[in-house]
N, C-alpha and C positions, 0 to 999 in steps of 0.2 A: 496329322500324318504327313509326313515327308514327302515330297515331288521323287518319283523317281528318276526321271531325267529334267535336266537343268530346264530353265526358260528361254534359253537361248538353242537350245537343240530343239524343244519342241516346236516354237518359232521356226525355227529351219527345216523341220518334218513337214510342218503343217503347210508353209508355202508349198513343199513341194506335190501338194494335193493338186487335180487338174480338176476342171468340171465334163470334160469332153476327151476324146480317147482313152478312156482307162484300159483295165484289165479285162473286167467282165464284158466292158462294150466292144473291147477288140477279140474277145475269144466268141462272143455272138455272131458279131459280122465277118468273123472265119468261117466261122459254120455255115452260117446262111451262103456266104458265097460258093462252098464246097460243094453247098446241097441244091446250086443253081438259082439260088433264090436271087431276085436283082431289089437294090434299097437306094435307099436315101439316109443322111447321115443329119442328125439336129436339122433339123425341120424348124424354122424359127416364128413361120408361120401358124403353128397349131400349137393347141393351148398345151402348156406345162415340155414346152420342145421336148418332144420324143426322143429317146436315144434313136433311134432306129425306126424306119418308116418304111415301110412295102407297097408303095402305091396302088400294085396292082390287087393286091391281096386288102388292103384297106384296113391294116393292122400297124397299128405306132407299139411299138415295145421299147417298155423301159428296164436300165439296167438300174437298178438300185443295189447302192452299199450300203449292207445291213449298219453302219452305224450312223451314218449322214441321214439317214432316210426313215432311222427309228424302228426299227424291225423289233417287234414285240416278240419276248422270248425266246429272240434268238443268241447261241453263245457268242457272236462274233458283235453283237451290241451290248456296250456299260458304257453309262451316263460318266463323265468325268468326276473325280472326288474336288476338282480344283475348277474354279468357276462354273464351279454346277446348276447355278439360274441360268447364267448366259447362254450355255450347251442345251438346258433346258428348253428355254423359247425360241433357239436356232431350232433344232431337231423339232419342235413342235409346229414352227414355221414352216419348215419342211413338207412334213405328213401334212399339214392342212391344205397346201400346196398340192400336195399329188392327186389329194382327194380332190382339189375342186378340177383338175385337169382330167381325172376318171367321171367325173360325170359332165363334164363337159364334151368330148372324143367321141364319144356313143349318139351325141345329140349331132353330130355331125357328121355321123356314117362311119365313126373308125371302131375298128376291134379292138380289144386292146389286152396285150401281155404285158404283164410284171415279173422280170427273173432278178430274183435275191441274188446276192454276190456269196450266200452262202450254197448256195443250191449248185451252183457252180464252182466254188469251192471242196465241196463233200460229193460229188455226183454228177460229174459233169458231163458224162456222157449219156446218161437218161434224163436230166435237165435240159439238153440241147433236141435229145430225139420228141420229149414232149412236148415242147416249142414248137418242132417243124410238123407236129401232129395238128396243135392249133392252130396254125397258119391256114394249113390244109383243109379244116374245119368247118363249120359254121358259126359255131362257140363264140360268145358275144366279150367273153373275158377269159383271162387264167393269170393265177397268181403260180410261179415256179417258187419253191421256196423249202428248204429242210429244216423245220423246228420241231 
């Protein structure tokens, strides 16, 4: 099957991907700022750097996009048809990755939120309120997410 867009455009999409400010991490740390919450931004020092860190509150939240990060079942993740091993063990690289930074964060006193880039695409106004719910919380984990 055919490429839809050329090699040279996706090359130039794909650089323009960031690891740090995106969308979802900057529509987060809107909110949190609105709702008075005070943070810290990549924390380089805690394991799997946190999007987003509340010192006070003792909760790292990460922003994950559902395709980079392998979000099972969700419509906004498909495996590429065009180097689909390589996409394969990056994206699997990934989630092993998260995984060992979620049991790592808890052995170190942190909470920890996960908000889908889809959760906040489809729902963005009750994906933020039950974020600021957890915060508030005692709740040791929450996964944000609409699959």
């Amino acid at each position: 099957m055919a490429e839809k867009i050329s090699r040279e455009t996706r090359s130039r999409m794909m650089s323009g991907i960031r690891g740090r400010d995106t969308k979802p991490e900057r529509v987060i740390r809107s909110f949190l700022h609105a709702e008075g919450f005070r943070f810290r931004v990549c924390r380089n020092d805690l394991p799997g750097r946190p999007d987003v860190v509340l010192p006070r509150w003792r909760v790292a939240i990460f922003a994950h996009g559902c395709f980079w990060h392998g979000h099972a079942g969700c419509r906004y993740f498909r495996l590429p048809k065009t180097r689909a091993d390589f996409w394969a063990s990056k994206i699997a690289a990934n989630v092993r990755r998260d995984a060992t930074a979620a049991q790592a964060l808890p052995d170190l006193g942190w909470r920890i939120a996960t908000v889908w880039e889809c959760a906040l695409r489809d729902d963005t106004e009750n994906s933020l309120d039950r974020l600021a719910a957890f915060i508030r919380s005692t709740d040791r984990a929450i996964e944000i997410g609409s699959v």
